[in-house]
N, C-alpha and C positions, 0 to 999 in steps of 0.2 A: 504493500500500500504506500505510494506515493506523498510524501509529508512535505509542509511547508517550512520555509525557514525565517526566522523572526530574528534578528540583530540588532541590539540598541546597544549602545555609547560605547563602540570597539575599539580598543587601541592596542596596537599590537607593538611590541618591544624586540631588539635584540640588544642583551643585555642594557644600557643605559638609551640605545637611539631608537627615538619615536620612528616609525617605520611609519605608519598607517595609522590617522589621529578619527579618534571621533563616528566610526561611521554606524549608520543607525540605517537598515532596510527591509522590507520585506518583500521575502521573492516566495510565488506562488506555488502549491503544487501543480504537476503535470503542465511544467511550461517549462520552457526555454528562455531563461536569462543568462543576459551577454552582458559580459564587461568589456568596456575598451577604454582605451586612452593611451599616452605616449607611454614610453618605456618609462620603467623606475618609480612611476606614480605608485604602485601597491598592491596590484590588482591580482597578482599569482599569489603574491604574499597571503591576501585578504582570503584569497581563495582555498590555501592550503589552513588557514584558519577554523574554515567551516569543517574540518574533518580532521585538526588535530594534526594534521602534519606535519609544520610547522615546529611543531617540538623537537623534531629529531636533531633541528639545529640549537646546538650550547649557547644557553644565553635567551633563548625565546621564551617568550611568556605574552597572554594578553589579559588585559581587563576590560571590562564589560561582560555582555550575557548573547551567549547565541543558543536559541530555542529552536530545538524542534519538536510538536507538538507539546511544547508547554516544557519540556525536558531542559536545563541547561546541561549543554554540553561538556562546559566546563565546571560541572558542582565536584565538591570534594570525592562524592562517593563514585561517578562515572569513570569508567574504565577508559582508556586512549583507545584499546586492542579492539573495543566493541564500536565507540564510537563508528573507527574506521572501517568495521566491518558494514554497518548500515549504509554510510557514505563510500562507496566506491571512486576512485579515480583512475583517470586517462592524462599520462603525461606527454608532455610536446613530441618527444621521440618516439617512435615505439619502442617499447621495450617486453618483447618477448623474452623468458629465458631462454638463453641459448643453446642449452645442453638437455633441454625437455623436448620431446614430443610436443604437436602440437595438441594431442589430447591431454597430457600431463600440465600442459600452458593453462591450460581452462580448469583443468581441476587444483589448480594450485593455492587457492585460496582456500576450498573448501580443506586441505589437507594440513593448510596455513593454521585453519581453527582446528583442528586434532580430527576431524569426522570421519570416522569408519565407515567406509562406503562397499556396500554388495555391489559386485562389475556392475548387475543390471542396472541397479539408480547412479553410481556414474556415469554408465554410459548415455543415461537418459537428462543429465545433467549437461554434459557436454555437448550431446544434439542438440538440446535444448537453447543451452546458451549460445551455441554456433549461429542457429537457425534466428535466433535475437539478432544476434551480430550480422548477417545477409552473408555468411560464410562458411555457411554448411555446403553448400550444392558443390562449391569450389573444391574443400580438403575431403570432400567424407571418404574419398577413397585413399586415402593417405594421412590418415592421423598419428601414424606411427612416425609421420617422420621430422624430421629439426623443424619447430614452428621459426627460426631464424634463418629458413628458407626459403620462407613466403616473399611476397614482396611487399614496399612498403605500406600500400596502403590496406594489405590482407595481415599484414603483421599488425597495423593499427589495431584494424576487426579484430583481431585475433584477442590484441590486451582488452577492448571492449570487451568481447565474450567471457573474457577471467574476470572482470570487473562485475561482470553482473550475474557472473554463477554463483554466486553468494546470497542471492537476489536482495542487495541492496535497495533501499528505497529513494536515495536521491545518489545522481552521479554526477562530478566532477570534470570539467575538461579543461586542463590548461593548455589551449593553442594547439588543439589536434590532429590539425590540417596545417601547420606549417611547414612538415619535412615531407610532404604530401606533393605528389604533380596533380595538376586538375581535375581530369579524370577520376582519380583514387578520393581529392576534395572532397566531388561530388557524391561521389559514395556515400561516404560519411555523412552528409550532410543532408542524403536524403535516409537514412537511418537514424541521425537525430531525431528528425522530424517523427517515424516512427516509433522510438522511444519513448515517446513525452507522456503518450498513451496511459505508458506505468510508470515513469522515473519523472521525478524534480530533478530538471537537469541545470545546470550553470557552467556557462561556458568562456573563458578568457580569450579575445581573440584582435589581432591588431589589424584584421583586415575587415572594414568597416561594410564592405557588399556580405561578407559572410553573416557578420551580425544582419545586416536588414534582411539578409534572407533565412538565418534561421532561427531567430529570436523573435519569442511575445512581448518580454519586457528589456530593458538598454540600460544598464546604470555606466554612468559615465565618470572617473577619475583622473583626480590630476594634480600636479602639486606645486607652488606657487614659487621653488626654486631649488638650484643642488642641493642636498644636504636636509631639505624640507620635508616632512611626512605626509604622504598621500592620503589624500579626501577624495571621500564619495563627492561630485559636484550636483551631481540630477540625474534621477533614475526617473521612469515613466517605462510607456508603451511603447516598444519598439518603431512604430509609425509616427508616434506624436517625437519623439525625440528625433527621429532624421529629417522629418519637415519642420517641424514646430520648435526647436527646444526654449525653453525658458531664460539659458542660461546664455551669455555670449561666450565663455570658453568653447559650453559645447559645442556650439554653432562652428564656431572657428577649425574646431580641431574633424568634426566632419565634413566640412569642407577641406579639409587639407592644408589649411593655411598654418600648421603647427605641428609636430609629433614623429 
């Protein structure tokens, strides 16, 4: 079940530098929310936030509250390991293990959380989550073999498919499509689209036709100079912010005149 995500007064830290000051939003279930804005403003930062990632770097910490269904993420008693099992991520590269199968790629999560699995409900697992991903029809007759032999944009599908064998309820994409040729974009992009169906999904992305094409809602970030910590500027409706925005950075920097 698809859950919403609720942010108010976020600030994210490594060790003493404000990273990311202030941000307060709310992104809907079963949509697709896009962040953009220039480099450096926050916005992968913000986004490995919502799922506890972040911590893996010495010295990070945030305060404020990120809710989902009413749950802080961050309460003393919440687990990190759980967190990121509901929230799944997709990072810029693909990163299949290399030394897996590509069925062992898809089950790697679930073996992540300790689950003793009978072949039949993995392998009903792994079609399962292929067939999510639009990359069953491609491997099923070679699962046995290096998933770091796919190419790139079936290796992308490929970490999607691990990402939501777990079946997470919201998923993560920092820049998915950037080591991506068009083609392979497209893909992806028209699988987003059929995602949203069941996943809260949020997407980091610097190419500003991908957000108008496959985002509901736009939050928009940026930060007022080097060394400065990245703000939310204006979030809205993905339509109201590429024709309409409220703010004049945004306007600016969708037009291209910045970033």
């Amino acid at each position: 079940m698809a859950k919403s995500i609720d942010v108010s007064d976020l600030n994210i830290y490594y060790g003493d530098f404000l990273a990311v000051e202030d941000v307060t939003i709310q992104i809907p279930a079963k949509s697709v929310t896009a962040f953009i804005g220039p480099s450096g403003c926050g916005k992968s930062t913000f986004l490995r936030s919502l799922n506890r990632m972040h911590e893996v770097i010495r010295g990070a910490r945030v305060e404020g509250k990120v809710l989902i269904d009413g749950q802080d993420l961050y309460a003393s008693d919440v687990d990190p390991v759980n967190v990121r099992r509901m929230i799944g991520m997709v990072f810029q590269r693909p990163n299949p293990f290399p030394t897996m199968s590509i069925y062992d790629n898809v089950l790697a999560g679930q073996r992540l959380n300790s689950k003793r699995m009978k072949k039949a409900d993995a392998d009903d697992v792994v079609e399962r989550s292929l067939r999510s991903a639009g990359l069953w029809a491609e491997v099923k007759d070679r699962l046995d073999r290096p998933g770091s032999g796919l190419s790139g944009g079936q290796q992308q599908r490929l970490c999607i498919a691990r990402a939501i064998s777990v079946e997470p309820e919201i998923l993560l994409m920092d820049e998915p499509c950037s080591a991506l040729d068009p083609i392979s974009t497209s893909v992806i992009e028209d699988l987003i689209h059929e995602l949203k169906s069941e996943y809260t999904i949020v997407i980091v992305t610097h190419n500003m036709q991908q957000a108008a094409r496959v985002s509901d809602e736009t939050a928009f970030f940026n930060l007022s100079g080097v060394g400065k910590p990245g703000r939310l500027i204006e979030t809205g409706r993905t339509e109201t912010i590429f024709s309409n925005p409220q703010e004049p950075a945004t306007e600016a920097y969708i037009q291209g005149r910045f970033g």
